[in-house]
N, C-alpha and C positions, 0 to 999 in steps of 0.2 A: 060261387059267383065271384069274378075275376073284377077290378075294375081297373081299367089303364091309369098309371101314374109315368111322369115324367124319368122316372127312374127304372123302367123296370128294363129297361138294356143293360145296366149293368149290375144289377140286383144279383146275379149269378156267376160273375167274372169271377177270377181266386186276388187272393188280396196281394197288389204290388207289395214289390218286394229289390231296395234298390241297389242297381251293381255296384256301385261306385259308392254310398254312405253305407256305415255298418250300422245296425241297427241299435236302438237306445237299449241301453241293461235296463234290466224290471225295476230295478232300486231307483234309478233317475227315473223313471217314468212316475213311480211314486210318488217322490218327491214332487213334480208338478201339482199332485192334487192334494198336495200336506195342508192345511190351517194356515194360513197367514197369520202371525203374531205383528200386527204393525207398531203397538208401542211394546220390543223387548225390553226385560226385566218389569215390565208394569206387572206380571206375575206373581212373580218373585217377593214384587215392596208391598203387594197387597198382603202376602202369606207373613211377612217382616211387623206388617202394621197389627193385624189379629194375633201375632204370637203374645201370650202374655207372659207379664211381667209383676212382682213381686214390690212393694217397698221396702227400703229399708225399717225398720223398729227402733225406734231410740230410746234405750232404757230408760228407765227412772233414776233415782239414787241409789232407792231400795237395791233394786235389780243388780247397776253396778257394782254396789258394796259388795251383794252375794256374789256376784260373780269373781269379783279381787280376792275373793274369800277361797275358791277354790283353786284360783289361779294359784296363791301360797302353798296351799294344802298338794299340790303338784309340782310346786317346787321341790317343798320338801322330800316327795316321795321319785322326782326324776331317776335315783340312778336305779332305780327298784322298774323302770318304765312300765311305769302303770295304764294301763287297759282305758280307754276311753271314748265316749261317745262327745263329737264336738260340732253341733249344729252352726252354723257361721252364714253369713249374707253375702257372696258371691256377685258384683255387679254386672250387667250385662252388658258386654262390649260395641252395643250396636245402638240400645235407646238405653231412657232415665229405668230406672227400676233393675233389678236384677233376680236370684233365684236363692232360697235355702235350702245348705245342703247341712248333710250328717255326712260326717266322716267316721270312722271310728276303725281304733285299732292301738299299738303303745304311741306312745308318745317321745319323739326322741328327745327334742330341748326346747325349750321356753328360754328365746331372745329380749330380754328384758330392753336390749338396743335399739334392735329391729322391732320389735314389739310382734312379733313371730310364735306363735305357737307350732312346731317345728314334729309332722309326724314320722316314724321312720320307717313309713311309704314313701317318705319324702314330701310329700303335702305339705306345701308350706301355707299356713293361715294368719291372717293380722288379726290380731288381739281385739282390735278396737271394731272387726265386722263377727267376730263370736255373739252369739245368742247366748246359746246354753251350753256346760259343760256338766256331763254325768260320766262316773267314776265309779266302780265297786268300793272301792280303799279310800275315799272322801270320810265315812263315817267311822272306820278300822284310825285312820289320823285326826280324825278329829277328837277320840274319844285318848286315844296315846298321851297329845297334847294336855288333855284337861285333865291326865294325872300324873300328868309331871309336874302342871302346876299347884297339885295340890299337894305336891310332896315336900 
């Protein structure tokens, strides 16, 4: 069963086709029915705003003492470039907070200047954003030290 519609005269014609415009590429055609983004980068600040972020840790005494304690203990053994693990607090260049990393590997110099712990990856770290420093040769030097002075 057929029922008349106002269209059906041309319901069967072949699709214009015109002489004179060349026809849209498939990519612009596309494009017309892409997503509108009306507020751009509103994406973006959201993915920025949920990225987390770390605090800093602000030792204690205790903490720092230990930690000057090793700092020495690497001094001494610098031209030996000893092996090391150096956790450190890295800020983030966009919001408050930032990330901790491990670095690990020898160690070229300790800028007592710069206050630079100085890798020879080249990684250069501030003294004062280290967390933790571990060392195979910390307890090989510490144990050196305590019989020298007992001698």
């Amino acid at each position: 069963m057929h029922t008349n519609s106002k269209y059906d005269s041309i319901m069967n014609l072949p699709h214009h086709v015109s002489k004179t415009r060349p026809q849209m590429p498939m990519s612009d055609r596309a494009a017309q029915f892409a997503p509108f983004a009306a507020l751009t980068g509103y994406d973006s600040a959201i993915r920025e705003t949920g990225r987390l972020t770390d605090e800093k840790i602000e030792l204690d005494e205790e903490a720092l003492t230990a930690l000057d304690m090793k700092f020495q203990l690497l001094m001494k053994a610098i031209d030996e470039e000893p092996e090391a693990s150096v956790t450190y607090f890295k800020p983030d260049q966009r919001k408050d907070g930032g990330a901790y990393l491990t670095e690990t590997g020898k160690i070229g110099k300790i800028d007592e200047y710069q206050r630079l712990v100085i890798m020879r990856s080249g990684v250069r770290i501030p003294m004062d954003d280290i967390l933790q420093i571990d060392f195979d040769r910390s307890a090989e030097i510490e144990r050196r030290d305590d019989e020298s002075v007992g001698e």
